[in-house]
C-alpha positions in Angstrom: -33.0 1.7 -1.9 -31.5 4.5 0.7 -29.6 7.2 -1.2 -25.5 7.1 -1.4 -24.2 8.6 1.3 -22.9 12.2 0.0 -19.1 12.2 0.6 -16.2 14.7 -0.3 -13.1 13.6 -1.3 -10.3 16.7 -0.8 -7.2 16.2 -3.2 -9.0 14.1 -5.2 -6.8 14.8 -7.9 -3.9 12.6 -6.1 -3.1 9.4 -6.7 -4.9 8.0 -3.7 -7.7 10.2 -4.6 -8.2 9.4 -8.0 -7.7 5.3 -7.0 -10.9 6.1 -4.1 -12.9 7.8 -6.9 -13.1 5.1 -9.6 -13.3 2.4 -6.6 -16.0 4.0 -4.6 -17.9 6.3 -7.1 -20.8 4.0 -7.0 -21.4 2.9 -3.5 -20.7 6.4 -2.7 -22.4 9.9 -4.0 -18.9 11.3 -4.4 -18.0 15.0 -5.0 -13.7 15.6 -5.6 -12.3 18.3 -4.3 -9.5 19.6 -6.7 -6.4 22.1 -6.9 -5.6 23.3 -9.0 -6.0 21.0 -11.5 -9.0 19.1 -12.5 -8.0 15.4 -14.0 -9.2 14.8 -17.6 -11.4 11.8 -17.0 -13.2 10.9 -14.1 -16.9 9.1 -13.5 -17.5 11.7 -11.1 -19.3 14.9 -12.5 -19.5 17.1 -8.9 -15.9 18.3 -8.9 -15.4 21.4 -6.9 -11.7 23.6 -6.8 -10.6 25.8 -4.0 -7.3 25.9 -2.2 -7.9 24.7 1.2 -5.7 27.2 2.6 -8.0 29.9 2.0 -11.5 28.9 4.4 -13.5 31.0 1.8 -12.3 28.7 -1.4 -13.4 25.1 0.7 -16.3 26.0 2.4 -18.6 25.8 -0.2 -17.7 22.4 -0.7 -19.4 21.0 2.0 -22.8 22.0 1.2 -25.0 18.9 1.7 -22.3 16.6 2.6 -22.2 14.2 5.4 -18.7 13.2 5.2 -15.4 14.3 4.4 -12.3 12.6 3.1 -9.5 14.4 3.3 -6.3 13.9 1.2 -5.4 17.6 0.3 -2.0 19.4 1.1 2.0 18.7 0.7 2.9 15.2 0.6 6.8 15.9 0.9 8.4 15.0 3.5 11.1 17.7 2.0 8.5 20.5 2.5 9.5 23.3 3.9 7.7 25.3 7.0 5.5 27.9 4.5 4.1 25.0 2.5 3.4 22.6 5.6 2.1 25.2 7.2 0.0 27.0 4.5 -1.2 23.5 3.2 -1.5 20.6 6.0 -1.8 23.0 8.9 -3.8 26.1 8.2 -5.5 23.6 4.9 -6.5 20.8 7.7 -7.9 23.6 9.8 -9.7 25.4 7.5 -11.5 21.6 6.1 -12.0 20.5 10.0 -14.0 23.8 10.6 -16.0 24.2 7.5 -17.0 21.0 8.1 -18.4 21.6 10.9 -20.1 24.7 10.5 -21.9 22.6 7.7 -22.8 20.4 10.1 -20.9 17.1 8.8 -20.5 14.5 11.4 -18.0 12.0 9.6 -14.2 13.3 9.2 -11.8 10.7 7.3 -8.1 12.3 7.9 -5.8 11.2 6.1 -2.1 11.0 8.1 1.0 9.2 7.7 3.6 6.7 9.2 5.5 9.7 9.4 4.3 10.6 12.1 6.0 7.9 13.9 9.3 7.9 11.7 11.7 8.0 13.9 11.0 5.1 15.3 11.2 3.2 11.5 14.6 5.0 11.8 15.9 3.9 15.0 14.7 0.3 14.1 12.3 0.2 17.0 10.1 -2.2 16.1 7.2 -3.3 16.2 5.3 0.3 16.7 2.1 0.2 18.1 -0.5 3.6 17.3 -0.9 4.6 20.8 2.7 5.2 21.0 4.1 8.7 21.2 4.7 10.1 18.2 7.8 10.9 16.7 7.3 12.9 13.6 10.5 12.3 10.9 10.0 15.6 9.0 7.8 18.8 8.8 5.2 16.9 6.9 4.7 14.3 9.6 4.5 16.9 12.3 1.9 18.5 10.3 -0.1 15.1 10.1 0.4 14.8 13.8 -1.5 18.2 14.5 -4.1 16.8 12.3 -4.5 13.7 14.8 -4.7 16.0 17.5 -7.1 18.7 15.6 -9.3 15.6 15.2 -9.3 15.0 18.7 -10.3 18.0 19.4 -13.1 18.3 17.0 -14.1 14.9 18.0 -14.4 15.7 22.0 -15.2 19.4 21.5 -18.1 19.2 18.6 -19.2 15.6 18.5 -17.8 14.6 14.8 -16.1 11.3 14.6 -13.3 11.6 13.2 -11.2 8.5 12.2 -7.0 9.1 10.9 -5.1 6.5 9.1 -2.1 6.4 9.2 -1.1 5.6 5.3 2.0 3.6 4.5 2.8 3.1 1.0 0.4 3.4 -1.5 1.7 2.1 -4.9 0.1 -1.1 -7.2 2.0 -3.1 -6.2 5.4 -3.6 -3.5 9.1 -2.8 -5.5 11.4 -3.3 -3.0 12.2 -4.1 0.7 10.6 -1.1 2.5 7.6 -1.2 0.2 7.5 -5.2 1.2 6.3 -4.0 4.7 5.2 -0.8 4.5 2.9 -1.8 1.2 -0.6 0.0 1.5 -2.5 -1.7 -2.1 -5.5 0.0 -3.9 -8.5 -2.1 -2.9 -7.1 -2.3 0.9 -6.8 1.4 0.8 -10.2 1.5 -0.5 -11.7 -0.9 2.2 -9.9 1.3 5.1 -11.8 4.2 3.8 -14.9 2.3 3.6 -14.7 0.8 7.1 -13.7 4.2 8.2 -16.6 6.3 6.5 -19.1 4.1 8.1 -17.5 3.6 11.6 -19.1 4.6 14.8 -16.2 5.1 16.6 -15.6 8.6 18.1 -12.5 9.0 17.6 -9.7 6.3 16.2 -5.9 6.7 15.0 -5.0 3.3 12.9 -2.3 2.1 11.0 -3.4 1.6 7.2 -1.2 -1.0 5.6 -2.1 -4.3 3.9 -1.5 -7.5 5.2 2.3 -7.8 5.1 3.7 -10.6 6.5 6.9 -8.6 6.9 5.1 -5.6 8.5 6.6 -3.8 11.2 3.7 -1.7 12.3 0.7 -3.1 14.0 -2.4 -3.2 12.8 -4.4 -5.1 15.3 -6.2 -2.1 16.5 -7.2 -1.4 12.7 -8.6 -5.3 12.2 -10.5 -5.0 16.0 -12.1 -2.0 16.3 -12.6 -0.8 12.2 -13.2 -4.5 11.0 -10.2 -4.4 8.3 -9.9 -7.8 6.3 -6.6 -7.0 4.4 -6.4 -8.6 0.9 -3.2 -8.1 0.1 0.1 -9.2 1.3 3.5 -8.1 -0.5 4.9 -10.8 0.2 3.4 -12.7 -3.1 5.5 -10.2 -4.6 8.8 -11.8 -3.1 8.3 -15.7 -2.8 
């Protein structure tokens, strides 16, 4: 049997991070990235801390990795400029370009419908990836730069890099943005999955489950990453 495919999970700590770990821990040889905390139980033993704003702290994390998932920085889309900018700016930098000084060739970012907000605002539906973003806060401009420092490292250096753009990640839907914005735990995990092991280049995708009440579109993520989503909030509602 080949050996697990050695992958780094940044933020691991998180609550998407810790769902990832205990659903792909054994297809996976995973290492967790975590700051600055390290959770009390996990079925992972290579745990690594660093702050990711500092290149020094993260770039002996990727040492024998071949790729990265990256989760780390300020979720808040009521962050201020010093913390976007210290932790999903100069952070997604500083994990882009270790990685590739350690030679890694698979970059999982994670982004946000956020970056498309205003649209979700407006009511201008349905919203389509490939659409110009529209960033609803400091944290989804910072996820935007991401996109586009993916690009880059994708065109420039020859790592594929593949963004989702995450919706909702709970158990299960609790009310009527949740119904279509609903991202569950083993359809987040199969995005990953599909994403990890993608050939693509270079991909920007919306990562929701199956919600018959979705406004975003996730054609593009059923094409070209082969997405099968599970779950539908909607079982929630009938």
């Amino acid at each position: 049997m080949a050996d697990k495919k050695r992958v780094l999970i940044t933020g691991a700590a998180g609550r998407i991070g810790s769902s990832l770990t205990e659903q792909l821990h054994e297809r996976y040889n995973l290492r967790l990235h975590c700051y600055p905390t390290v959770p009390d139980a996990t079925p992972v033993t290579d745990i690594v801390q660093g702050n990711i704003a500092r290149y020094a702290e993260i770039a002996p994390a990727m040492a024998g990795i071949e790729a990265v998932v990256h989760l780390a920085g300020n979720p808040s889309t009521h962050a201020g400029w010093e913390s976007v900018r210290e932790n999903n700016i100069e952070g997604t930098y500083n994990v882009f370009e270790a990685a590739r000084q350690a030679d890694v060739q698979k970059i999982v970012f994670a982004s946000t419908n956020h970056v498309m907000g205003m649209y979700d605002r407006d009511g201008e539906w349905p919203v389509y990836a490939k659409q110009p973003v529209r960033p609803d806060s400091l944290y989804g401009v910072s996820k935007a730069f991401g996109e586009n420092l993916g690009r880059h490292y994708a065109d420039r250096y020859g790592i594929s890099v593949i963004c989702l753009r995450i919706g909702w990640f709970m158990t299960q839907p609790r009310d009527e943005i949740s119904r279509w914005m609903w991202l569950s735990p083993r359809d987040c995990a199969q995005l990953v999955t599909l994403a990890i092991e993608s050939p693509l280049p270079y991909g920007v995708f919306y990562a929701i489950s199956g919600n018959s009440a979705r406004h975003w579109d996730i054609t593009d993520t059923i094409e070209k990453l082969g997405y099968r989503p599970q779950d539908d909030a909607e079982r929630f509602f009938s």
